[in-house]
N, C-alpha and C positions, 0 to 999 in steps of 0.2 A: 769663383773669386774668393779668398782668401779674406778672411775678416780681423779688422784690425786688433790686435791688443787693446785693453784700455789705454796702457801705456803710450802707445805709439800712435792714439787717436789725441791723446793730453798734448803729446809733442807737437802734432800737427795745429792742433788752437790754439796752443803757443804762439808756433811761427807764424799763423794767422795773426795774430794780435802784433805780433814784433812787426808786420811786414805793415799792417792799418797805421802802427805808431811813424813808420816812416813815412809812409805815402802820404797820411794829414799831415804832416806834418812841413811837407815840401810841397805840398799841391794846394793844400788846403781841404776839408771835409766834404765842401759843395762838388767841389773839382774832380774827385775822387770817385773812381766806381768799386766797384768788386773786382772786375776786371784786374783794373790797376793793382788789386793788393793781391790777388791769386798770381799775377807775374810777380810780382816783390817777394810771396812767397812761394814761388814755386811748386805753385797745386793749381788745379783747376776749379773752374768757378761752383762745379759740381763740391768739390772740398768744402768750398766753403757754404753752401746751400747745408751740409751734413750737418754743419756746427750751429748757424747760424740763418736766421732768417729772410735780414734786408742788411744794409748798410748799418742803420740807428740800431742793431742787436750788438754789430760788431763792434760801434762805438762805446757800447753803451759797457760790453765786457772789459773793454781796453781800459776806463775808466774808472770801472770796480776793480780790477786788479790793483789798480794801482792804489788807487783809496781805500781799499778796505784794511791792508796793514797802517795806512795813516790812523784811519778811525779807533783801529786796538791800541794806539800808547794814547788815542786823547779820550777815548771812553772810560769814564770814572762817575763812581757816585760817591759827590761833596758836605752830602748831608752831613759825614759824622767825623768830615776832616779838620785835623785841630789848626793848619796851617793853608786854609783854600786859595786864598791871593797864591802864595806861595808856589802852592800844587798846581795852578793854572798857570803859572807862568811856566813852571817845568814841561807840564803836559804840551804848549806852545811849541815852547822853544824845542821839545823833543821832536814834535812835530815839522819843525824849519828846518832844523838840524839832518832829517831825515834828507827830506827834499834835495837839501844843499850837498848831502853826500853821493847820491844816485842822479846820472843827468837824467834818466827817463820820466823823473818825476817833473823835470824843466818842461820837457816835449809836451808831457803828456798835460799838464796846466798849461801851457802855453796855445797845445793843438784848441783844449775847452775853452779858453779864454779869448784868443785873439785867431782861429782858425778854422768856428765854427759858427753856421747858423741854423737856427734851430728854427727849423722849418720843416715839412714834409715829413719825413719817415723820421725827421730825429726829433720833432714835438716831442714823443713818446718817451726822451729822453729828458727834458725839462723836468717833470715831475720826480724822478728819481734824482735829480739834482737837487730839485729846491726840499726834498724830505732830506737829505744829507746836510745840506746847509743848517735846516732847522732842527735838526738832530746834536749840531756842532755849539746853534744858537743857545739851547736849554741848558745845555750843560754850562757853556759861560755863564748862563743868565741866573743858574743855582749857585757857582760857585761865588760870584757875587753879592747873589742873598744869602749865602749861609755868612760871608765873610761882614753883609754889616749887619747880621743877627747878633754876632761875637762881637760886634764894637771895632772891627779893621775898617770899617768903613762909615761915615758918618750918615744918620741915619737917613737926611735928605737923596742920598742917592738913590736912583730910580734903578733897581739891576738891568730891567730888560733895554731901557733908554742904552745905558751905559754895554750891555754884550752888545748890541746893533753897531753900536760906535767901534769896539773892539774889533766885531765880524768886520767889518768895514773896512780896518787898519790891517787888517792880516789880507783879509782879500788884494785890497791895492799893494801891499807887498809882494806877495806871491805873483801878482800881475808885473810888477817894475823886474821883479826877478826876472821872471820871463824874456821880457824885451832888453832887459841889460843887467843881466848877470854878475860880471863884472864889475857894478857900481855896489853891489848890497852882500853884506856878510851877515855869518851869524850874530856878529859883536854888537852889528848894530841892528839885527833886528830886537836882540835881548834889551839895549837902550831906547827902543822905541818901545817895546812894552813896559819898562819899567817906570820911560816917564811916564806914560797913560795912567799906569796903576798909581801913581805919585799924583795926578790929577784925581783922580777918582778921590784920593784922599785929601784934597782938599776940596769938595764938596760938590765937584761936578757934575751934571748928568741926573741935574734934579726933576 
């Protein structure tokens, strides 16, 4: 038997993951075997046994693919930024922006959001979710302390009160995106952060 290139083992996890993105996505995660995606990709369930473990592996790859280029334009350290408000509202919106240009990133939040339960083989998956959330949380939660260290923010505000709040607002965006697309742009996502950031300066989130 002939053994694969690296190359043409990358392609096949690929279309592994293209073929998971469709099936949760039409089926749902529970609904969904191996099975199902080794037909949608055109390999055998042996293929995907090579790559991958259980189901919650395949998920879980599908996932970081997509996330991990989000995570590089909002990973930043705000300690020695003269403009953090500023720069957290750019790193957001690059981040929406993102989303709004690629529909897979629609799927693929919409599959974790409204097409999964995390249960069984994809518990396993929870915790590498909620360390990314709290990975996303700190970084708000510094840019806010450093912004009412500088006097952008009046000093009663509580940062980490006030990132929860933010996380929050972005979450249930990306979720309304999901389910209707068509009602939410980036115009108004940049107006919903900016009022928030316009609350925070008037003293909220004490």
């Amino acid at each position: 038997m002939v053994r694969k290139t690296k190359e043409e083992a990358l392609e096949t996890r690929h279309g592994i993951l293209d073929a998971a993105e469709t099936v949760f996505y039409d089926k749902g995660v529970a609904r969904t075997t191996l099975a199902d995606i080794a037909r949608e990709a055109g390999v055998t369930r042996g293929a995907i046994y090579w790559h991958f473990a259980n189901k919650g592996e395949v998920f879980d790859a599908m996932m970081r693919r997509a996330i991990d280029p989000l995570e590089a334009i909002s990973e930043v350290d705000y300690s020695t930024s003269e403009d953090p408000l500023g720069e957290l509202r750019a790193r957001i919106l690059g981040v929406i922006a993102r989303i709004d240009a690629d529909p897979r990133y629609i799927r693929v939040f919409a599959i974790a959001m409204h097409k999964s339960e995390y249960v069984d083989e994809m518990v396993a998956v929870v915790d590498q979710c909620l360390e990314c959330c709290d990975r996303h949380l700190l970084r708000q939660e510094q840019a806010l302390g450093v912004a009412r260290a500088r006097g952008d923010l009046p000093a009663g505000v509580d940062p980490h009160r006030a990132a929860l709040a933010l996380s929050a607002m972005i979450d249930g965006l990306i979720s309304g995106w999901c389910l209707q697309p068509g009602v939410y742009s980036l115009d108004l996502a940049g107006s919903m952060i900016d009022s928030f950031l316009h609350g925070l300066k008037g003293g909220r989130f004490r």
